[in-house]
N, C-alpha and C positions, 0 to 999 in steps of 0.2 A: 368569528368569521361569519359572513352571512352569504346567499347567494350572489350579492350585487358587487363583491368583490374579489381579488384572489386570496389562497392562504398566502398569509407573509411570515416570515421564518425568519431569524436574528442566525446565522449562525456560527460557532465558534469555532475557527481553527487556528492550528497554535501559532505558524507564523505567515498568516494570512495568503492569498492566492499567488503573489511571489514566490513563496516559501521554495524549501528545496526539499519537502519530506513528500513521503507518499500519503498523507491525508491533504497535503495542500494539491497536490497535483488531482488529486481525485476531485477534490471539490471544485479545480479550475474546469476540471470537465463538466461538472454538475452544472456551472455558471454559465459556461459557453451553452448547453441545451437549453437550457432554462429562458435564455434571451432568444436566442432562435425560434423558441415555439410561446410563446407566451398563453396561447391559447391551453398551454396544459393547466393556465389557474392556479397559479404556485411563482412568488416572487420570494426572494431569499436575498439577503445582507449578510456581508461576512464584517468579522472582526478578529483578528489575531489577539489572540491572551497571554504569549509570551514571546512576541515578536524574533528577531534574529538572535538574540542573546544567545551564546552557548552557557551551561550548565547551570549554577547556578544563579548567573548574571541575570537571568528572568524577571531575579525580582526587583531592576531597578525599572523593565518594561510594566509589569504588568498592574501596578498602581493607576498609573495613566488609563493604563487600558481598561480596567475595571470600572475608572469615573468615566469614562467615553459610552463604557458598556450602560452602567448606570442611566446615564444620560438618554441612553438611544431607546432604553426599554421602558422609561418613565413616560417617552414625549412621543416615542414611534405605537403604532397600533399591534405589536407583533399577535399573532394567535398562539407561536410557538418558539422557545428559542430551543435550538439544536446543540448540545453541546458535545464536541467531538472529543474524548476522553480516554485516558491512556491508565499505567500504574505510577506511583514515585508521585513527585510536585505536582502532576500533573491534577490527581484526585484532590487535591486540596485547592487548586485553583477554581474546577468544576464544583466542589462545594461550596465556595463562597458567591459565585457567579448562581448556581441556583437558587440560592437562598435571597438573589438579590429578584429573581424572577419569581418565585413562590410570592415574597411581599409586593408586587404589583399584580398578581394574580395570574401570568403566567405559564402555559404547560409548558414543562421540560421534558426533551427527548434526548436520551444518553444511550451518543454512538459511539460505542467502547470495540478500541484499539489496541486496547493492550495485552501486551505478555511474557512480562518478567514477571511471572507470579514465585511467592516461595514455594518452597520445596518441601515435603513433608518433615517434620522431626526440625525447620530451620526456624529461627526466632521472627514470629509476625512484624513486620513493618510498622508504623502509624500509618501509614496512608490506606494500611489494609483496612479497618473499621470507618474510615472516613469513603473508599468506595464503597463499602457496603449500606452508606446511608445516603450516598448521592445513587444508588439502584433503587433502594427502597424510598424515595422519593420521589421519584422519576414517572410521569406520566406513560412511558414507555422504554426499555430498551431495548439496544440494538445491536447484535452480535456477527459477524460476517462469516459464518458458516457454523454448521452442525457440532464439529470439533468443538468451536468455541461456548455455543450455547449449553451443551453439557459438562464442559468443565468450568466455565463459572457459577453456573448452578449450582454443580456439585461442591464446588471451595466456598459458597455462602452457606448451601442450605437453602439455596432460593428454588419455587418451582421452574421446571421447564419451563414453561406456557406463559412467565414474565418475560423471556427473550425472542424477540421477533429475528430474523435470520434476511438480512437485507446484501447478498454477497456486493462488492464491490461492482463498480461499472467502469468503460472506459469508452471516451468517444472512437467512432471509425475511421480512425484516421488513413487506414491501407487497404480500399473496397477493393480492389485488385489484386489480394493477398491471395494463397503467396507467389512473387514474382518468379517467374523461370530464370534460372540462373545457368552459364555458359559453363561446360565443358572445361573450359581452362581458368574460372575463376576462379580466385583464394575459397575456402571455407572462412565465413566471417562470423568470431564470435562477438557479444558484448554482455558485459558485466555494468549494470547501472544501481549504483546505488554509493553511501558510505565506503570508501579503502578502509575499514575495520575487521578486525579479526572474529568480531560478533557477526557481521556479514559474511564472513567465508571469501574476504581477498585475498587475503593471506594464503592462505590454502590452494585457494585456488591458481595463484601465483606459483606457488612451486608445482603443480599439478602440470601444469604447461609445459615445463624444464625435463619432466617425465614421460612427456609424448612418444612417441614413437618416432624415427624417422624418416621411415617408410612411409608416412601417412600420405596426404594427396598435401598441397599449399595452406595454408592457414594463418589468419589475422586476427588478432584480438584485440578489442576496444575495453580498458576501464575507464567509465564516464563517470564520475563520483569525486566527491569532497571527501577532505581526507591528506594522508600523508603524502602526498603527490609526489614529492621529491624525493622522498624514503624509499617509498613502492614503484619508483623507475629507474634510480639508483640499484636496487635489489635484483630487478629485471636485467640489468647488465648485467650484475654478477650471475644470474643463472644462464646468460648466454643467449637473450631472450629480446635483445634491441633492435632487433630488427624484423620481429613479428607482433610485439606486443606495444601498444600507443595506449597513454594515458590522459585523458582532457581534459580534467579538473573537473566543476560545475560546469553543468551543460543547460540552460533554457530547455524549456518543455522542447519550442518550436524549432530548436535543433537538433534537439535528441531524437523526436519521429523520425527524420530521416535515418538515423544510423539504425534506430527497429525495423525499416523496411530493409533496410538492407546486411541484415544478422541473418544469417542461420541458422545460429542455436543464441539462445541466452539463457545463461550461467548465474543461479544465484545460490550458493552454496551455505547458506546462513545457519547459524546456530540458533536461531528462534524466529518465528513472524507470527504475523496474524493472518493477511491474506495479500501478498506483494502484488502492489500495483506493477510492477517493472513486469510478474510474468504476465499478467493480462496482457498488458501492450506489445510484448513477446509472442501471444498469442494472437493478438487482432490482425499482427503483421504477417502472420502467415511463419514462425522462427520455432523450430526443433527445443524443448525445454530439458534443462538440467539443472535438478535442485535439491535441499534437503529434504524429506519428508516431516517438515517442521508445521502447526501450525493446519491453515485450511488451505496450504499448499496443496494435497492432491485432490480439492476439487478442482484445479485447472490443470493441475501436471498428473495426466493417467499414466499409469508406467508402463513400459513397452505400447503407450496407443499413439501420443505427442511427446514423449520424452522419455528420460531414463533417470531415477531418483537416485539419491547419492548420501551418505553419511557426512555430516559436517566435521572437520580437522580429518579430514581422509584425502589425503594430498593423493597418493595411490589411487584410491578408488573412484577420486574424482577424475586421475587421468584415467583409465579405465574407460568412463562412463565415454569422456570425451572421443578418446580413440575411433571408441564404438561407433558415436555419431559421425565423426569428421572420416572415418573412413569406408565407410556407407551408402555411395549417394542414393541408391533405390530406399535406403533405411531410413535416411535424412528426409528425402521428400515426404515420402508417405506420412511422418511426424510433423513434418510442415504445416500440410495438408490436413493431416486432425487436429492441428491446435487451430486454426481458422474457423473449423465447426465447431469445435468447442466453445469458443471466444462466442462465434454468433448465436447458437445454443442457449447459453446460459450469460454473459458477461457482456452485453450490450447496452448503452447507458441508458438507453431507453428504460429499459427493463429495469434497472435501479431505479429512476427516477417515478414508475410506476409504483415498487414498491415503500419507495418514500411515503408518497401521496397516503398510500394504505395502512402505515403504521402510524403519518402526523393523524389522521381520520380518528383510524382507534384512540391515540392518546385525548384526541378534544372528546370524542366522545364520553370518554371515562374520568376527563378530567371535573 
């Protein structure tokens, strides 16, 4: 890089700014700033490394994608490619993709996603010694909160002070958050992500069925991929067809709307790293209920913007719920701090600042 032009970035996500996960959605925000302001000196290329393919099917994607990648990093000027990184195939695809960036010389930044890590006393993975040599490779890496930078430390053996701590960002899509709501309107919840039992639908689904029903009116939105027809089949049978809508995949540009106009949103999961669904929950001005999984409560403060919850706690998840939907002084005021919190800390600005700061340190040390 030199002053006379911007840094340029290669960067890798798994099924490019389409995709339906929360690293593509995140980086389609990164995209959208980044053309906006160009003045911030930072232009960035994306490439999917295992496109839409489910499970294993990846790898009839990611051949192709590897000689594209090849191609782009042999003939383009990058300074740095980004490579967005997870646990399982994931670590093996990012080591081969480095190893192809080390031979043209280079700097790799590994912004690590993942967290199915094992379990003490459980048999290591392959993929576990293969991310430990795409870290220790790595001109930088990148962790999305404090949780996570001490316990990948601690399961390498790596110092602290190799993990830079870059939380997620999300653009402002709801400056007039959060909207005043009527008197006689439903409580509207939504649940955005996977219908999987590792995200807490499941759970959360019969959680509903245990409401109270007393409570005040209430609607829920699952907007997620997944069993659709299973999980609204089921919803009949809990007696639930006529409070509870299921949308399948949703477009970014459709889904905003239903975060401004949520309440509360619900992600009850069984593990994360740092869920982009509550940021957007957040920016929108919506009451948060989640597991304490992960760097979940750097955005969900309990009793401040929400109420945390046990994952496969169908009980305790209605509980938390009750609590909120029957509330409103309780609801707003959680509304109300999850909008300061958003602009606080999770403004994409403020990611994309400390992008800038950790590509710097890697050229410099590279």
């Amino acid at each position: 890089m030199t002053a006379s032009r911007p840094l340029r970035v290669l960067c890798i996500v798994p099924r490019g700014l389409e995709g339906r996960g929360g690293i593509e959605t995140l980086f389609s925000h990164v995209d959208e700033e980044l053309r906006a302001h160009p003045e911030l000196g930072l232009e960035m290329d994306f490439l999917a490394s295992r496109g839409d393919a489910s499970g294993a099917a990846w790898v009839l994607h990611f051949p192709f994608a590897l000689l594209r990648y090849v191609w782009m990093v042999a003939t383009r000027r990058y300074d740095i490619v980004h490579l967005n990184a997870a646990t399982n195939a994931s670590a093996w695809r990012k080591w081969m993709m480095q190893g192809v960036a080390r031979l043209f010389g280079v700097a790799t930044v590994v912004h690590f996603h993942g967290s199915a890590f094992p379990k003490p006393g459980e048999t290591q993975p392959a993929w576990v010694p293969v991310l430990r040599r795409v870290f220790e490779r790595a001109a930088a890496i990148i962790v999305l909160g404090n949780y996570w930078r001490e316990f990948v430390a601690r399961f390498y053996g790596m110092p602290v002070g190799r993990f830079d701590v870059v939380a997620n960002g999300v653009a402002d899509f709801a400056p007039g958050a959060p909207q005043p709501r009527g008197e006689d309107e439903p409580v509207r919840l939504l649940f955005a992500g996977n219908l999987t039992d590792a995200k807490g639908a499941g759970a959360l689904l019969q959680s509903l069925a245990l409401l109270p029903g007393e409570l005040p009116d209430w609607r829920m939105i699952f907007a997620g991929t997944g069993d659709v027809a299973g999980f609204r089949d089921e919803a009949n049978k809990l007696g639930l067809s006529g409070r509870v809508a299921f949308t399948g995949w949703v477009a970014r540009d459709a889904i905003l709307p239903l975060y401004r106009q949520a309440d509360i949103v619900v992600l009850p999961s069984r593990n994360e790293v740092l869920p982009v669904c509550l940021l957007e929950g957040a920016c929108a001005g919506a009451a948060l209920v989640a597991t304490p999984v992960g760097s979940v409560p750097d955005v969900l403060h309990e009793s401040e913007n929400g109420l945390l919850v046990e994952a496969d706690d169908p009980e305790g998840i209605a509980r938390a719920l009750a609590q909120v939907i029957g509330d409103r002084g309780y609801r707003e005021s959680f509304r109300a701090a999850s909008r300061r919190i958003y602009k606080d800390r999770f403004g994409l600005e403020s990611m994309v600042v400390e992008l800038m700061k950790v590509y710097r340190k890697a050229l410099a040390g590279n």
